[in-house]
N, C-alpha and C positions, 0 to 999 in steps of 0.2 A: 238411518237418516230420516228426520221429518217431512213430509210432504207438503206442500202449500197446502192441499185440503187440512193436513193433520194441523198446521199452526195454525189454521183460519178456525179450525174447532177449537182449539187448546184455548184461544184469542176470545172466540164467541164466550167459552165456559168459563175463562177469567171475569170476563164482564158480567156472566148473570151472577156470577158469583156474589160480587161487588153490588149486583144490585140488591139482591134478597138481602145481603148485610144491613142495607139502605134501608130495606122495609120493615126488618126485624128491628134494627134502632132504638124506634120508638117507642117499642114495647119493651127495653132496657132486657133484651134478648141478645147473647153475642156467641160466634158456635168456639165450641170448645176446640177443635179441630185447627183452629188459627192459632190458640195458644198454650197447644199440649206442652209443645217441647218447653217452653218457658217456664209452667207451672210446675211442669215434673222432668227436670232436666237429668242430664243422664249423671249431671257432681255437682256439688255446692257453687255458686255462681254469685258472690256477693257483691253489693256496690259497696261496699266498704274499701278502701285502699291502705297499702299499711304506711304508719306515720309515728314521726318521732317530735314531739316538743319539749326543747331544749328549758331547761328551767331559769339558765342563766337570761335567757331572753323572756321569758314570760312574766320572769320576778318583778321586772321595772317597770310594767304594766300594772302587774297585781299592786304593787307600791303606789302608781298612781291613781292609781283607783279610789284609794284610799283616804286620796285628798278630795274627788270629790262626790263621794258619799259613804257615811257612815254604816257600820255594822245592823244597827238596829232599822237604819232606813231599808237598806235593803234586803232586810231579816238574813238573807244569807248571803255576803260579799261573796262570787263566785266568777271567775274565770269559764267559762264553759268549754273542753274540748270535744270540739268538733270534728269528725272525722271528713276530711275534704268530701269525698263521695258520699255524705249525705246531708250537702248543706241546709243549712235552714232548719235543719230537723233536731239540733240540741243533742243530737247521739255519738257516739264514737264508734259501736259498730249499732247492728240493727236492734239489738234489745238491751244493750248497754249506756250508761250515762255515766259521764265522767266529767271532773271539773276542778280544780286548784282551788279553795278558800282562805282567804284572808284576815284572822281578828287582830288586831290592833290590841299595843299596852290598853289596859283600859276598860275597854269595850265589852258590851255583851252582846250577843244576837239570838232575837227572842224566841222564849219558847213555844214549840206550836208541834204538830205530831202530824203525818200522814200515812195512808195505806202501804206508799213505796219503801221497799227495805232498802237500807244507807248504809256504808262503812265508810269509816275515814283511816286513812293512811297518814301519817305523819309525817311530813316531808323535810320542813324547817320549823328550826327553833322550840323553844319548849317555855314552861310555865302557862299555857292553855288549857282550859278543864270542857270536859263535856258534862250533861251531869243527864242522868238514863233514869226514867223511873224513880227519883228521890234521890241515887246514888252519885256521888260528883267523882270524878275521876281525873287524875292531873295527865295532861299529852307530852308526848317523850317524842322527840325522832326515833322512828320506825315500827311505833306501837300499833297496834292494828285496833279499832275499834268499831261497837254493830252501835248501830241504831235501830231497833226492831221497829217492824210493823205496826203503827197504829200507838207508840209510846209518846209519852212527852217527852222532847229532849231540847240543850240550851247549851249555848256553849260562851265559855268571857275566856279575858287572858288579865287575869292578875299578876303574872309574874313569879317567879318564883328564887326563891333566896335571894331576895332584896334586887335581881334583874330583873329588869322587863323588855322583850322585845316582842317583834312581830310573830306569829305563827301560821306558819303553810301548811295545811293537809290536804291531800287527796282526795274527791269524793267520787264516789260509787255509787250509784243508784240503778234498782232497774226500773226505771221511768217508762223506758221504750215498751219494756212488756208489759207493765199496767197499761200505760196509752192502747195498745194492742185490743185490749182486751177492754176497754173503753171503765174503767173500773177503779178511778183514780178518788180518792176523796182524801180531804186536807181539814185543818180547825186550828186555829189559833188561841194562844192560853189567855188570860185574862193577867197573868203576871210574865212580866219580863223574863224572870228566871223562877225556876222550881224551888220549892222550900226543899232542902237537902234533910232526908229523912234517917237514912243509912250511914253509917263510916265508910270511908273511901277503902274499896279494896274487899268488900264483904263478897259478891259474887264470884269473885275469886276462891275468898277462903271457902266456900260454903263448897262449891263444886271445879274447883282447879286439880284436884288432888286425888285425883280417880274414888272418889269418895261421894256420898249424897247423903245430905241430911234424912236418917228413915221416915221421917214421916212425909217427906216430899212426895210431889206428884208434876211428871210432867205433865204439860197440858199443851205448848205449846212447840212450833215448828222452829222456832230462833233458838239460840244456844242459851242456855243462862247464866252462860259469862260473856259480857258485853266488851274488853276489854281485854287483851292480850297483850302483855307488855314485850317489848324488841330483846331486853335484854334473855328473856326466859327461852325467846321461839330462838334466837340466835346463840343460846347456849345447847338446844337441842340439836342445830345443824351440826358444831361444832363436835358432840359425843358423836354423831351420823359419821361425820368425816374420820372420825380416827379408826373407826372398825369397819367401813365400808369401803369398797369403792365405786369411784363414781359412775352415776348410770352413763352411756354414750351420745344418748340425746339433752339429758337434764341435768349431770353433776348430780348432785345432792336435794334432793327435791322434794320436801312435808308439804302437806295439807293443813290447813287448820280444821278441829273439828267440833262439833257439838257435844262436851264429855256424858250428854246421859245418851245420847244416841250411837256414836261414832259416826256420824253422817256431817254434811256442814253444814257451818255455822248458821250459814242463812237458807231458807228455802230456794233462793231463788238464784243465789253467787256461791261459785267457792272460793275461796282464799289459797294462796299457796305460800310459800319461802321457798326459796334454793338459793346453791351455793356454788357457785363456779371455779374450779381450781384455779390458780394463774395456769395461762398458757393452754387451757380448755379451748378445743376445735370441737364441736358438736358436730353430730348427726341431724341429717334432716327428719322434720317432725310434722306432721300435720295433724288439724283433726276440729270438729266440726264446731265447738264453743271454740268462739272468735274470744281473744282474749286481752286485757290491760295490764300492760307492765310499770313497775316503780321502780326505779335502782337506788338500793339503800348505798351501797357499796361497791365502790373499785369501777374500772373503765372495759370496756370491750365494744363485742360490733353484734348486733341483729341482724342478719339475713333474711331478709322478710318477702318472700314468694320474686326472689332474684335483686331484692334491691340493699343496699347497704347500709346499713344507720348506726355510727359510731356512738355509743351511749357514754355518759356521764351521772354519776352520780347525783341525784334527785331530777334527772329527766325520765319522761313518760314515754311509753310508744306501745302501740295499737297492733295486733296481729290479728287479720282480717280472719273470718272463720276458713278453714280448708285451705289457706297461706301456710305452704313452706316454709318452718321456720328452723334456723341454724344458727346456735349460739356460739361466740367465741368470748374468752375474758384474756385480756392482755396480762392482768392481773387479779387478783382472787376477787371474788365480786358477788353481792349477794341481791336478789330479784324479789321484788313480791310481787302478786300479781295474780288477778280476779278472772272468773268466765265466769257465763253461767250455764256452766254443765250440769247442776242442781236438777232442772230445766228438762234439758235434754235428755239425763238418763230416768227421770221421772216418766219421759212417755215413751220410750227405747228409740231415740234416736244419733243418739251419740255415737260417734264413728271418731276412729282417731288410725293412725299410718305411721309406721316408721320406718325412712329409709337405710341404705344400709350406706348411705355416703357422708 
């Protein structure tokens, strides 16, 4: 038991303590000792929280948007999800960027190229092109597409087989970790859209086919197929499911990858697919790339570090990094969905847990 001497010491030592903090200040001096445990905690501690946005409510927004301002006004009609826990900040988790865009029958949105690497997910509607490096490429629901580092790219929606509607994709960006690292630079083209130099479909044939043109050279960290079509990766889950069976945490679960590398796609995100049986109870899973989920397919529930989040097909939801996560599918159901573990195992810190519940 303490003494009145002992707490009148304890009491004296809190205060000078408090004072030298005071005097140190100013010389933008702070002791380490106040904030060990916080800088080097004993497990991941993120503000991120996890969250589910419903697409059937976000559509009507993204639609109203649309009346008023155009594609080209604001080079890129975007949605931005925001992770509640770090308002303000444009992020979804700490080094992720994510966001729903919008082109319109019609429209183009211009071309312009930045440092950050981008993917787009395909969510709604089709007849929309991206066009990468000279190459135009038409958007399918649930294609997967890169925008690399430092390229010109454009996207319009003409329509296709004589329809025209709206088109929704997913965007991916790592923003938060360029910002990080103060390293961001941007340029806009001088033409609305790229002269289209290529046939639609050449990066593909050049290097889809576990094959390379011999006299190529890689040079670069992006994939050099920009473009992954829903139908191809979803006929691969499909061979997956008939000779395998399902993992306990993940059902059926590819990567996408760089075919001259085997590594992903992007430096900085990976991509995934899986495949949920009907009536899939998952195991719990954790592990340190916080990650963005897309539901191409079928209904179920995310268990996200104890909370509940019934999914729907073309809803988003955010799994905070080191969040528990437990997948169920009511019905057969298929997931795509981004980290970036790229990242992480680049500098060895990547850590992942699986429960046995």
């Amino acid at each position: 038991m303490d003494t009145p001497t002992a707490a009148l010491t304890a009491e004296a030592s809190r205060a000078a303590r408090h004072a030298y903090y005071e005097r140190i200040k100013p010389l933008h001096l702070t002791p380490l000792w106040e904030e060990l445990h916080a800088l080097v905690p004993r497990e991941p501690a993120s503000p991120c929280v996890p969250a589910l946005w419903r697409y059937a409510d976000v559509r009507r927004h993204l639609m109203e948007s649309a009346m008023l301002i155009t594609a080209k006004e604001a080079v890129r009609r975007v949605l931005v999800l925001e992770n509640p826990g770090l308002p303000g900040r444009a992020s979804i988790t700490q080094s992720l960027y994510a966001g729903l865009q919008l082109i319109m029958p019609g429209e183009a949105a211009p071309s312009h190229r930045h440092v950050q690497s981008a993917l787009h997910f395909i969510v709604d509607g089709k007849g929309a092109y991206t066009t990468v490096g000279g190459e135009r490429s038409t958007m399918y629901p649930g294609d997967f597409i890169i925008t690399p580092s430092w390229d010109w790219h454009d996207h319009g929606n003409e329509g296709l087989d004589g329809v025209s509607e709206p088109v929704v994709w997913l965007d991916g960006l790592d923003i938060p970790l360029v910002r990080f690292f103060d390293a961001g630079f941007a340029e806009n083209d001088d033409a609305l859209s790229q002269k289209v130099e290529k046939p639609e479909g050449q990066s593909f044939a050049r290097f889809g086919h576990n094959m390379v043109p011999v006299r190529y050279t890689h040079t670069r960290a992006t994939s050099p197929i920009f473009s992954y079509p829903y139908a191809r990766s979803r006929e691969a889950l499909t061979a997956l499911q008939s000779g395998d069976a399902p993992d306990d945490w993940h059902g059926w679960k590819l990567r996408y990858t760089n075919p001259l590398t085997g590594g992903s796609p992007m430096p900085t995100m990976q991509t995934f697919l899986q495949l949920l049986p009907q009536a899939f109870r998952g195991k719990g899973h954790r592990s340190t790339d916080g990650a963005v989920y897309s539901v191409v397919e079928g209904c179920g529930t995310a268990e996200i570090a104890g909370q509940r989040f019934g999914f729907q097909p073309q809803d988003t939801f955010v799994v905070p990094p080191w969040a528990v996560l437990r997948l169920e599918a009511d019905e057969e159901a298929v997931l795509f969905s981004f980290s970036d573990l790229p990242v992480q195992q680049a500098i060895g810190i990547h850590r992942e847990a699986f429960l046995d519940h």
